[in-house]
C-alpha positions as a Markdown table, in Angstrom:
| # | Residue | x | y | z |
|---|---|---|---|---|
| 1 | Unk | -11.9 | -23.1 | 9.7 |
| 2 | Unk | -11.2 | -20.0 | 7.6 |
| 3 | Unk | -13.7 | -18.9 | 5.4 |
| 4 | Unk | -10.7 | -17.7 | 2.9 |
| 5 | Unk | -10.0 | -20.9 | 2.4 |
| 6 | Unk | -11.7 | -21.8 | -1.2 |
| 7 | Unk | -9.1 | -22.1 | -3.4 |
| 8 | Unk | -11.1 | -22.5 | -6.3 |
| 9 | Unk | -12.4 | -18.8 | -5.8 |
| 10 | Unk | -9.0 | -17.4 | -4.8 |
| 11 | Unk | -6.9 | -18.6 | -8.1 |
| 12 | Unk | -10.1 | -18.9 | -10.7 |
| 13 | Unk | -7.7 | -16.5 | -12.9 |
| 14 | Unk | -5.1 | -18.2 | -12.6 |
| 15 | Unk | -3.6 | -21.5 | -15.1 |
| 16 | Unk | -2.0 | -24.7 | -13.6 |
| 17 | Unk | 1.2 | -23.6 | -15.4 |
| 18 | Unk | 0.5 | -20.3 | -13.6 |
| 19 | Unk | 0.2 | -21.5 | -10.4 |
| 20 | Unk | 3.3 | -23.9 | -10.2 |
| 21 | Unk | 5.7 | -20.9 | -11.2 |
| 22 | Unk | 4.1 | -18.9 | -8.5 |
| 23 | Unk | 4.7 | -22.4 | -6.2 |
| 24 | Unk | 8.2 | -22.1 | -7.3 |
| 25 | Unk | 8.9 | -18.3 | -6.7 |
| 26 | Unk | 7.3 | -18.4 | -2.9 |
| 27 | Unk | 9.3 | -21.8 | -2.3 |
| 28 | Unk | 12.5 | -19.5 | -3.4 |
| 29 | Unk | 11.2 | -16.9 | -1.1 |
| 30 | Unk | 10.5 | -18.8 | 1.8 |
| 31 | Unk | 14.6 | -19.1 | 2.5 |
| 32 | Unk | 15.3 | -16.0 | 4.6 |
| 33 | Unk | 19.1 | -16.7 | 3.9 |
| 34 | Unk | 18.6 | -17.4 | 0.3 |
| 35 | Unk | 16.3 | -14.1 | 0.1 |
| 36 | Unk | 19.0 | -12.1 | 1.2 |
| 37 | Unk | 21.5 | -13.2 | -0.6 |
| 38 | Unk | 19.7 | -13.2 | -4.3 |
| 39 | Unk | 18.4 | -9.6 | -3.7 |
| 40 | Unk | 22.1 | -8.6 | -2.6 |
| 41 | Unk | 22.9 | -10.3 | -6.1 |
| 42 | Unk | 19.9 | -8.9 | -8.0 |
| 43 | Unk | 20.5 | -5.1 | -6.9 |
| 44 | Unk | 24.0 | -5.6 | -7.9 |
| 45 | Unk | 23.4 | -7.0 | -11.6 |
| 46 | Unk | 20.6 | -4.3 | -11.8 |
| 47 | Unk | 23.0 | -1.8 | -10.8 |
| 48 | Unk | 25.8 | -2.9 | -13.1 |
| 49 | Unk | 23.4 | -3.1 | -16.1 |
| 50 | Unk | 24.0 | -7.2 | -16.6 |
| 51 | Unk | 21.9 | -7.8 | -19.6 |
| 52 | Unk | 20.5 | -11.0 | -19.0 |
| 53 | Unk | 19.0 | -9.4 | -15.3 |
| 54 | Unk | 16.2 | -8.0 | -16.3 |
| 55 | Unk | 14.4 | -10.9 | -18.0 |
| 56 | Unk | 15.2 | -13.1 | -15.1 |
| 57 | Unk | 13.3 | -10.4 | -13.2 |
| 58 | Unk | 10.6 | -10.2 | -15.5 |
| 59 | Unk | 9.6 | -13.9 | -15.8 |
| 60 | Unk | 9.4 | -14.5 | -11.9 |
| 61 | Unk | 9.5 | -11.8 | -9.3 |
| 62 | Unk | 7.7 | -8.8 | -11.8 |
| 63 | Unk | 5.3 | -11.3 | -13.2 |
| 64 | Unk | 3.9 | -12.2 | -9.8 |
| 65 | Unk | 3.8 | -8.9 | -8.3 |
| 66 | Unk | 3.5 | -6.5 | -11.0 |
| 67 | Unk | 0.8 | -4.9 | -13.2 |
| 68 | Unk | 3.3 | -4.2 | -16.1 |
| 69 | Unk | 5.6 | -2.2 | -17.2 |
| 70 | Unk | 2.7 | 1.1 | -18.0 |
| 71 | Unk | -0.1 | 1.9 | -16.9 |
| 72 | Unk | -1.6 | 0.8 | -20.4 |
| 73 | Unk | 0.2 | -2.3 | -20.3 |
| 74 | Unk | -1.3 | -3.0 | -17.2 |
| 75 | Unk | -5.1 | -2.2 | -18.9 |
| 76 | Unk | -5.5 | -6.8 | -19.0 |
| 77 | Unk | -5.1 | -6.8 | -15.7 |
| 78 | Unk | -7.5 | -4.1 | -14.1 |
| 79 | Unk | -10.1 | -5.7 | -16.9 |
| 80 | Unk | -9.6 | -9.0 | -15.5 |
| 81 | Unk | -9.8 | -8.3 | -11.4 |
| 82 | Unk | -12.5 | -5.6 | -12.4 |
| 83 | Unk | -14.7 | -8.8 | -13.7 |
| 84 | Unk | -14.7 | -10.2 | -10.5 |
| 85 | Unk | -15.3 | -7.1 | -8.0 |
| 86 | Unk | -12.3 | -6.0 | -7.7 |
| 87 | Unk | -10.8 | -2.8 | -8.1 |
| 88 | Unk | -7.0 | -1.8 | -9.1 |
| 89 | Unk | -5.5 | 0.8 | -7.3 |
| 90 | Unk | -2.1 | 2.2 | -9.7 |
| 91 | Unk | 1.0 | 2.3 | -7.4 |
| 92 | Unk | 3.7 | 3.7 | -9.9 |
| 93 | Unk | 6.4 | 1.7 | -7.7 |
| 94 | Unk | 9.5 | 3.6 | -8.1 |
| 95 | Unk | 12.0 | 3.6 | -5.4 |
| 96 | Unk | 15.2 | 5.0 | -4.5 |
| 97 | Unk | 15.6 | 7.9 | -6.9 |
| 98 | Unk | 16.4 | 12.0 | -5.6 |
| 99 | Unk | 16.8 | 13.8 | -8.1 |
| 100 | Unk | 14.3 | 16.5 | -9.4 |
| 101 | Unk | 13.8 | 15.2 | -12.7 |
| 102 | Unk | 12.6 | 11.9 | -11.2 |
| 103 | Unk | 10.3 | 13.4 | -8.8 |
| 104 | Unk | 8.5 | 15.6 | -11.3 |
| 105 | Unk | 7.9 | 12.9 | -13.7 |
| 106 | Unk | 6.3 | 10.7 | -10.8 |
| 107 | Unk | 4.1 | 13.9 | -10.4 |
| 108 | Unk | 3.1 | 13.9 | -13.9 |
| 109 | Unk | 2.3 | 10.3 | -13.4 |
| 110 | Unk | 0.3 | 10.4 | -10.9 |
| 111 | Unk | -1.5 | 13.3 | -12.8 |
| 112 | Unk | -2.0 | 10.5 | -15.7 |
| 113 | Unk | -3.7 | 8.1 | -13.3 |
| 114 | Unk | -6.0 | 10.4 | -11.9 |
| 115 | Unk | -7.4 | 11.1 | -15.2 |
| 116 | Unk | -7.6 | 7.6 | -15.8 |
| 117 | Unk | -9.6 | 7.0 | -12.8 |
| 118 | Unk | -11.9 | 9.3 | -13.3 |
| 119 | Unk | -15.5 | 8.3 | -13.8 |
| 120 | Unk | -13.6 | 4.2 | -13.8 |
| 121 | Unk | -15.1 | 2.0 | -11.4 |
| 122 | Unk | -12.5 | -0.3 | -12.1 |
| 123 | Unk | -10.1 | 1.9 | -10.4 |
| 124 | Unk | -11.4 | 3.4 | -6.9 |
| 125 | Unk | -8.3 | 5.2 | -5.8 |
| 126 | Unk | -5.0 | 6.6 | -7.4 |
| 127 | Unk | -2.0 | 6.4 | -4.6 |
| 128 | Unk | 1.3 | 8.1 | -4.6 |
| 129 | Unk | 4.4 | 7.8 | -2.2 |
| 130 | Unk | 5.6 | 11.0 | -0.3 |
| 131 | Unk | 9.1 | 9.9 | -1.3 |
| 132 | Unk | 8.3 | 9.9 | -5.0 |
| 133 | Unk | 7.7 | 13.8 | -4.6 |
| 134 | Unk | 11.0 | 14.2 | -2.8 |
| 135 | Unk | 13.9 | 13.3 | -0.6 |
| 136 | Unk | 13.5 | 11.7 | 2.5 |
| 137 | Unk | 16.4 | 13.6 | 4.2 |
| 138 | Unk | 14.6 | 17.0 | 3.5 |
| 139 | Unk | 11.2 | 15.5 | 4.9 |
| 140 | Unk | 13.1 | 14.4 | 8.0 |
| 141 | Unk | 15.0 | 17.7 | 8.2 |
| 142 | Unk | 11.6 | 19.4 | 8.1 |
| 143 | Unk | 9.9 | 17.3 | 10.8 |
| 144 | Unk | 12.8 | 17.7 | 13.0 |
| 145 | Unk | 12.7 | 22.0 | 12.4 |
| 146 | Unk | 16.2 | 22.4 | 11.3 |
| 147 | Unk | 17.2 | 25.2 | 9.6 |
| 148 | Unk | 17.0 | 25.3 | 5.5 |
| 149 | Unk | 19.6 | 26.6 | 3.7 |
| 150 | Unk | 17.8 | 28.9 | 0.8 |
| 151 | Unk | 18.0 | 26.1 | -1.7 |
| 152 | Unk | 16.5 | 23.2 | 0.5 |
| 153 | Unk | 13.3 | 25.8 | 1.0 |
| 154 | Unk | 12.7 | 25.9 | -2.8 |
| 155 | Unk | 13.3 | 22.6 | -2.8 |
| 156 | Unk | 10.9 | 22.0 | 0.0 |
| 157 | Unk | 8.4 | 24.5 | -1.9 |
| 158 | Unk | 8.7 | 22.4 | -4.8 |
| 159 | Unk | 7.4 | 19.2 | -2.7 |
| 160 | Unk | 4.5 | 21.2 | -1.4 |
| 161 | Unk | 3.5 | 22.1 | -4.9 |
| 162 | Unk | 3.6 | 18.8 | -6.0 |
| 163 | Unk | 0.8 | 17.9 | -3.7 |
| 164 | Unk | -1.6 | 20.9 | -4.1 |
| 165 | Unk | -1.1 | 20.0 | -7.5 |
| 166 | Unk | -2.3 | 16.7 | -7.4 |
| 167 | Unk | -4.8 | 17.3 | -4.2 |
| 168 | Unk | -6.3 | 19.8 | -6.3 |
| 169 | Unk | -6.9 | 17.6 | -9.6 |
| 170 | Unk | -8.1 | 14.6 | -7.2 |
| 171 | Unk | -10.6 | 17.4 | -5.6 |
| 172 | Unk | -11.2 | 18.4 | -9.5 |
| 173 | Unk | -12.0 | 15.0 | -11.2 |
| 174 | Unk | -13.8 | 13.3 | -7.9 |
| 175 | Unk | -11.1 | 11.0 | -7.8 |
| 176 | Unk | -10.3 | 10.1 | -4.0 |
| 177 | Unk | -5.8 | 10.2 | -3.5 |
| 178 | Unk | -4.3 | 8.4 | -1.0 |
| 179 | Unk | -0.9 | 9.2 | 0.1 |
| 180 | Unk | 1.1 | 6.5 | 1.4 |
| 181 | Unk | 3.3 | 6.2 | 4.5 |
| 182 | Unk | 6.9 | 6.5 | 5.1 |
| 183 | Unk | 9.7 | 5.9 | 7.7 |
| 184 | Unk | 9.0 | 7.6 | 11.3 |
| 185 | Unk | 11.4 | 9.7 | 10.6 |
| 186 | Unk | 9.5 | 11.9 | 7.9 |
| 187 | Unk | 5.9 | 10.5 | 8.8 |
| 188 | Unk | 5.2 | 13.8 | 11.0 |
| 189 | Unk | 6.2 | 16.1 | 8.1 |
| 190 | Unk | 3.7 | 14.2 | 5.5 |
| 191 | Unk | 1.3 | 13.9 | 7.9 |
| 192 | Unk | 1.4 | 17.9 | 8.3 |
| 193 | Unk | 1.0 | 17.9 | 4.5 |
| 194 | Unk | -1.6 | 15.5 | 4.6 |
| 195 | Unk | -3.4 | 17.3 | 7.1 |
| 196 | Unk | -3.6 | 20.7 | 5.5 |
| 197 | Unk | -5.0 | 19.2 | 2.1 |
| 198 | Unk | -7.2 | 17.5 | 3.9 |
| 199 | Unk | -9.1 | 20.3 | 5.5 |
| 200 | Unk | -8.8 | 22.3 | 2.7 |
| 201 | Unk | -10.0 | 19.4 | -0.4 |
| 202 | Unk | -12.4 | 17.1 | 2.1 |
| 203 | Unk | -15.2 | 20.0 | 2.9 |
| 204 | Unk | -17.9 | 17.6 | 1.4 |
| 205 | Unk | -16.3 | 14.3 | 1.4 |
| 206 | Unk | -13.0 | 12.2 | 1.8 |
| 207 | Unk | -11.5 | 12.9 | -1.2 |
| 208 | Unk | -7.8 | 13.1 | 0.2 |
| 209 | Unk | -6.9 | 9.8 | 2.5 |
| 210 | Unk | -4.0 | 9.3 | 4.5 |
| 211 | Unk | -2.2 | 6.1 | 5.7 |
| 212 | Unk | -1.5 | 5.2 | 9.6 |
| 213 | Unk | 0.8 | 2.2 | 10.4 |
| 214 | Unk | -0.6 | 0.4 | 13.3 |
| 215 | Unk | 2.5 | -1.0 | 14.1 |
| 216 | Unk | 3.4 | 2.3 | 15.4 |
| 217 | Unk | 2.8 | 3.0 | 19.1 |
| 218 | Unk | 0.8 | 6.5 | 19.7 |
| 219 | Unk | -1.1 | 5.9 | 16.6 |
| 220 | Unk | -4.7 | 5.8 | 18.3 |
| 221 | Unk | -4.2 | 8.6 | 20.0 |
| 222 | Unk | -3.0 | 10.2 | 16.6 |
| 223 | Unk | -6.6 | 9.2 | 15.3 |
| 224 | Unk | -8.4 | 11.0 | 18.1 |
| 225 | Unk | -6.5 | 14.0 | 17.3 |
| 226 | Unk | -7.4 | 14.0 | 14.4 |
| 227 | Unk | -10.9 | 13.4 | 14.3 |
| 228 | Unk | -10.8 | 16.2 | 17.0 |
| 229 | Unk | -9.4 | 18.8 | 14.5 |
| 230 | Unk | -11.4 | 17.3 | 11.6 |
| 231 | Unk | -15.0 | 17.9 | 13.7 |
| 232 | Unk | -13.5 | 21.5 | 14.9 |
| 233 | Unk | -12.9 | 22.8 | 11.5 |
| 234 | Unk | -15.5 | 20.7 | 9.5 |
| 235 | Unk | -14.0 | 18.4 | 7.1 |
| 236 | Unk | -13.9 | 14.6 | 6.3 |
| 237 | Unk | -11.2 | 12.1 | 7.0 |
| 238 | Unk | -10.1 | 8.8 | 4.7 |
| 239 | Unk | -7.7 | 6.8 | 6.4 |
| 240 | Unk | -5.5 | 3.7 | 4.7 |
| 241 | Unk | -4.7 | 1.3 | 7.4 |
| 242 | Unk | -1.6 | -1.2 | 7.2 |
| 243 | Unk | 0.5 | -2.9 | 9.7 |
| 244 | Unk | 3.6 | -1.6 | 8.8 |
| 245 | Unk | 6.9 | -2.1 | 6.3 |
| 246 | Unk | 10.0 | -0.5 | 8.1 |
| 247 | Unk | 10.1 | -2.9 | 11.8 |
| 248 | Unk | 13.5 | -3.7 | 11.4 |
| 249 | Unk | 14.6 | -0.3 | 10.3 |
| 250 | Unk | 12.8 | 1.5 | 13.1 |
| 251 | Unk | 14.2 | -0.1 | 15.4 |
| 252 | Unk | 17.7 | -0.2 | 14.4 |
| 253 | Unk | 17.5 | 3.5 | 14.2 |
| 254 | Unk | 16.0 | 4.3 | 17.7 |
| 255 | Unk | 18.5 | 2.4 | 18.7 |
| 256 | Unk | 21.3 | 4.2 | 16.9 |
| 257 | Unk | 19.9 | 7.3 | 17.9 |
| 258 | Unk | 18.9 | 6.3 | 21.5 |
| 259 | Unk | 15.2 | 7.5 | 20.9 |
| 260 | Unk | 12.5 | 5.3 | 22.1 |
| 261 | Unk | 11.4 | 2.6 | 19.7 |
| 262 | Unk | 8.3 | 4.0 | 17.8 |
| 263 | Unk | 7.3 | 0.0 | 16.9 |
| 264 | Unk | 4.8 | -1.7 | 19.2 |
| 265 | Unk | 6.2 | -4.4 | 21.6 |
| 266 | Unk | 4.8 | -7.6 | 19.7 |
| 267 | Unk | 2.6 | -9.1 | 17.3 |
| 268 | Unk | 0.2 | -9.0 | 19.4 |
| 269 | Unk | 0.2 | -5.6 | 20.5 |
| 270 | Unk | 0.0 | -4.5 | 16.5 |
| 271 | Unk | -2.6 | -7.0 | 15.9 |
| 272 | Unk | -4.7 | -5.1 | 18.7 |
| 273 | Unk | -3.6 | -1.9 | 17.7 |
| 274 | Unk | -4.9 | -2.8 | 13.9 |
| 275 | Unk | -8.1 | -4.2 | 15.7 |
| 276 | Unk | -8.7 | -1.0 | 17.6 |
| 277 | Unk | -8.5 | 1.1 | 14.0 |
| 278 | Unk | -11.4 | -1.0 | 12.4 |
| 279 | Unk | -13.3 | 0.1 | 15.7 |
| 280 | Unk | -12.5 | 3.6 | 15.5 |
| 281 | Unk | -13.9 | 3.8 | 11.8 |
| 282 | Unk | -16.8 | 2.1 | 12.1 |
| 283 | Unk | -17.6 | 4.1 | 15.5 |
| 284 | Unk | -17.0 | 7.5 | 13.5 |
| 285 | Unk | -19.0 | 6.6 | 10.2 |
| 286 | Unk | -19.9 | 10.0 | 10.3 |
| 287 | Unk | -16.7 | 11.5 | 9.7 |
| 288 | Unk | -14.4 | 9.0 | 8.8 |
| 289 | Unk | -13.9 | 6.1 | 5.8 |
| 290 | Unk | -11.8 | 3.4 | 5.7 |
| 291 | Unk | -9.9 | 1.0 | 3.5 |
| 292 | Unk | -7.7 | -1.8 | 5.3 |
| 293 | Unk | -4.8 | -2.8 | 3.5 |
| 294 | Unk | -3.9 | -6.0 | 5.2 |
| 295 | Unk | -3.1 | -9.6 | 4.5 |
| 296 | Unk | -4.3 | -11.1 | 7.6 |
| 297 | Unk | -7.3 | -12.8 | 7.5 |
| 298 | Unk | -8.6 | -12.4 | 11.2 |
| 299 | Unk | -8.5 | -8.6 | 10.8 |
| 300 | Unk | -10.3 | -8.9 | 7.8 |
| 301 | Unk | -13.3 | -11.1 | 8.9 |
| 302 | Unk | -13.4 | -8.7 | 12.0 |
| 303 | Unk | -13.8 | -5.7 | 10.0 |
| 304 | Unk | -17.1 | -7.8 | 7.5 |
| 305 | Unk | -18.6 | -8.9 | 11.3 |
| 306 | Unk | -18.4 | -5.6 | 12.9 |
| 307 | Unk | -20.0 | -4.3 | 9.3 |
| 308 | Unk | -23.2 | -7.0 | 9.7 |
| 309 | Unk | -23.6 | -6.1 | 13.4 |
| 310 | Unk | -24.4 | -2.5 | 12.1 |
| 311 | Unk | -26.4 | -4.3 | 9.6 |
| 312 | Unk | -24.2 | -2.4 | 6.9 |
| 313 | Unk | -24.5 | -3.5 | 2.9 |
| 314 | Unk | -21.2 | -5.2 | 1.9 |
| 315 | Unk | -20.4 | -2.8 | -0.7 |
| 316 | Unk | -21.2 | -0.1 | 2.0 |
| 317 | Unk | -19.6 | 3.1 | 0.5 |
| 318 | Unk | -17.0 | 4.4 | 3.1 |
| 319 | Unk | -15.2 | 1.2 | 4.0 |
| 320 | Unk | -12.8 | -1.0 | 1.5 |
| 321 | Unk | -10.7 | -3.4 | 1.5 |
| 322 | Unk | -7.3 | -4.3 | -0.4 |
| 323 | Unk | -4.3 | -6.9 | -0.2 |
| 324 | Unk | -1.0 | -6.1 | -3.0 |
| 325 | Unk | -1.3 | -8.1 | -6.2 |
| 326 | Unk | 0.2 | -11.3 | -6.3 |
| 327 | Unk | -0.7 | -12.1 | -2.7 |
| 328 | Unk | -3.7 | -13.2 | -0.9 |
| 329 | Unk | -5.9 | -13.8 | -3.5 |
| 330 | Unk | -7.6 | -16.0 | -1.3 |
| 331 | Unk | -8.8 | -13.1 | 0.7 |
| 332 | Unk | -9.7 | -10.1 | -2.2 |
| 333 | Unk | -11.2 | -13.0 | -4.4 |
| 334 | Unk | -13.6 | -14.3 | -1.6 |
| 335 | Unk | -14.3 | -10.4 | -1.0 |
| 336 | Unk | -14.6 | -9.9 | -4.5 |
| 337 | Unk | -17.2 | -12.8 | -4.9 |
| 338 | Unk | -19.2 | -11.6 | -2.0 |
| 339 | Unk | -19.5 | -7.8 | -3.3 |
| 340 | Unk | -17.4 | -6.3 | -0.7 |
| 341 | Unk | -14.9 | -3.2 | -2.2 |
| 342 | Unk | -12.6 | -5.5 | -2.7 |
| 343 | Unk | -9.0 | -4.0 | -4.8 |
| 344 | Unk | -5.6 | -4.5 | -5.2 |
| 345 | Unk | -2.6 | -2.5 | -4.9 |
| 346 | Unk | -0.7 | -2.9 | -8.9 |
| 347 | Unk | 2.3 | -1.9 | -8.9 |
| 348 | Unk | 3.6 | -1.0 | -12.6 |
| 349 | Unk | 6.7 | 0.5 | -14.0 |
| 350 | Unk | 10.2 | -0.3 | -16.2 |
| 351 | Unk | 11.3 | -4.0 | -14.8 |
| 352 | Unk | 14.8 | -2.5 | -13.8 |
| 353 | Unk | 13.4 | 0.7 | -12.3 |
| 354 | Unk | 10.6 | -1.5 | -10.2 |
| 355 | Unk | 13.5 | -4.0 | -8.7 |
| 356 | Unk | 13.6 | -2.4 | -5.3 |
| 357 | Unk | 10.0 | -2.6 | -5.0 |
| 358 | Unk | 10.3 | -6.2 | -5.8 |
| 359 | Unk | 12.7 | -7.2 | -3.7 |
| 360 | Unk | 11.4 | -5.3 | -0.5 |
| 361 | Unk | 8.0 | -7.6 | -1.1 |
| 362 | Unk | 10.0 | -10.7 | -1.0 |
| 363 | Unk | 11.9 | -9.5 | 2.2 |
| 364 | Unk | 8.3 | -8.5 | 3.4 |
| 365 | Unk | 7.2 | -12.2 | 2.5 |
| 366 | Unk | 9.9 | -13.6 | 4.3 |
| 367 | Unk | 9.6 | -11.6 | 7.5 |
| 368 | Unk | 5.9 | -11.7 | 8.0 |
| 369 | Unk | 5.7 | -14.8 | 9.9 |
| 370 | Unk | 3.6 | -17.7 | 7.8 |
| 371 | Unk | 2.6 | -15.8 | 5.0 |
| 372 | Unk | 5.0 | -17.5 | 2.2 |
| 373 | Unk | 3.6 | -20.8 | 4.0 |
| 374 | Unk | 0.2 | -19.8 | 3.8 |
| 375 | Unk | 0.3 | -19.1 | 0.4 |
| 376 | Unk | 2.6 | -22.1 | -0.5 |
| 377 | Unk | -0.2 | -24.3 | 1.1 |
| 378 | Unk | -3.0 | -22.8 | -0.7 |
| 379 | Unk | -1.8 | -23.2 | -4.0 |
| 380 | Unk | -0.7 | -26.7 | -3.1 |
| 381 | Unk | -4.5 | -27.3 | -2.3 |
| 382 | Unk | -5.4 | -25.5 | -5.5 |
| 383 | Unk | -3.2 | -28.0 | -7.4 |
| 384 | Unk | -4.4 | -30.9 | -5.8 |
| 385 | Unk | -7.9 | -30.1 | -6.5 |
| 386 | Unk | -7.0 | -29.8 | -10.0 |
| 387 | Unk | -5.4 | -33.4 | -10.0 |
């Protein structure tokens, strides 16, 4: 039996009234067809401005996966996880924008959420998305060392400035940044980036973390290289450790392309591949820190036994934990509860601007295989046990 499986813990914050709209919405999600065929319908109101769109939006898929619509608006929510262990991590969840304009102002925010981590327990990280600083099809031309035209090197310039600007404020204020991960496409060119601030701001400590999709294959050996260079030319590593969001992508792509599939075999094989990651941290304690983003529970109880066998606190300073808000509150609450660095990713931003982030989680719930069941069935507990 799962030790995640007290429901009275996981939804404490939540109100009967709460939790049957949240039964409703995961019901709604749990239709792979039906999925498909409201976001194809929600991205085309959103697009064509319908008015009546955006508080549909609000009242279901934003309220169960969303911070709000700022950061200060989002101030209730950090308060209330903060009051049970559990930290708020800002993810200014923009998506699909190129232009300039939008990239600098995601910049800017990021620079807002840095200062309002500072010295805030309440939030242990600030997070930004290499995408939000610029185009993918730039990172991608860069990774695969075609030739810039004079404008797409300022542009590129631009990019890097953006991160040694916010790098450099994180490294400033104490405030540890972690960058997020892309497509595979573009992954090498962050990861360069990443890289390079990295041995220049982690001299002392982790203060800039990167993120490694174990569903990739190669990714272990990735790690070692890293650790290799890190030990070298003296500096710390943070790493952010997720499964994976792009499968389906990735693979249609090497295929298109005739490139071998970057994407693990099977489940399996990326369940053993995660497994291997929480081994490599705690192995190279010295050097490295972890957080695990993941919504699988096995993972997660791995990653608290192989913390007791080295007879580590819960709370011990180097490893964390985080699921995305509005999922698996069973697991951060339980974590939470128990004093382990427990957090969760809150997305925030304008309703309409934040629907492509919204619908990508419910395609993500509907792909992952059980989770819309698994959360279905704990809140049919949780209602139960409320009669």
């Amino acid at each position: 039996m799962s030790i995640f499986n007290d429901t009275k813990i996981a939804f404490q914050d939540k109100s009967t009234s709460q939790l049957k709209k949240a039964y409703w919405m995961f019901k709604m999600i749990e239709n792979p067809t039906l999925t498909n065929l409201g976001i194809d319908v929600l991205n085309f109101a959103v697009k064509k401005d319908f008015p009546f769109v955006e508080g549909i939006v609000r009242r279901t898929l934003f309220e169960q996966f969303a911070g709000g619509e700022t950061r200060e608006k989002s101030k209730q929510v950090v308060s209330d996880l903060h009051r049970h262990h559990i930290g708020s991590i800002f993810d200014y969840a923009i998506e699909g924008k190129e232009d300039e304009e939008t990239f600098d102002r995601t910049c800017a925010e990021i620079k807002h959420n840095i200062s309002f981590a500072k010295g805030n327990p309440a939030v242990p990280f600030v997070v930004f998305k290499p995408t939000g600083f610029g185009r993918l099809d730039l990172y991608s031309q860069v990774q695969a060392g075609s030739q810039l035209t004079n404008s797409e090197k300022q542009e590129w310039e631009r990019i890097r400035t953006r991160y040694e600007q916010v790098c450099q404020m994180a490294f400033d204020n104490d405030v540890v940044l972690m960058i997020d991960a892309e497509e595979t496409q573009m992954q090498d060119a962050v990861d360069s980036l990443v890289n390079e601030m990295m041995e220049r701001f982690n001299k002392e400590k982790a203060i800039i973390w990167n993120t490694i999709q174990m569903y990739r294959t190669g990714r272990l050996e990735y790690l070692q290289s890293d650790l290799d260079r890190a030990k070298e030319k003296g500096y710390y590593l943070g790493y952010k450790f997720v499964r994976g969001a792009y499968m389906e992508k990735e693979r249609e792509r090497a295929e298109k392309y005739g490139y071998p599939d970057p994407i693990q075999p099977t489940k399996q094989a990326t369940d053993d591949n995660y497994n291997a990651a929480i081994e490599f941290v705690i192995n190279n304690l010295d050097r490295v820190s972890g957080y695990f983003g993941t919504h699988n529970e096995k993972s997660t109880e791995l990653t608290m036994d192989k913390m007791k066998e080295r007879g580590m606190q819960n709370d011990h300073p180097q490893i964390f934990f985080g699921q995305l808000y509005g999922m698996s509150d069973n697991i951060t609450y339980y974590l939470g509860e128990n004093k382990y660095n427990a957090s969760k990713y809150l997305p925030y931003g304008p309703v309409k601007d934040v629907v492509p982030y919204l619908t990508r989680r419910a395609q993500e719930n509907t792909s992952v295989a059980g989770q819309t069941g698994r959360e279905l069935g704990l809140i049919e507990k949780e209602l139960k046990r409320r009669g």
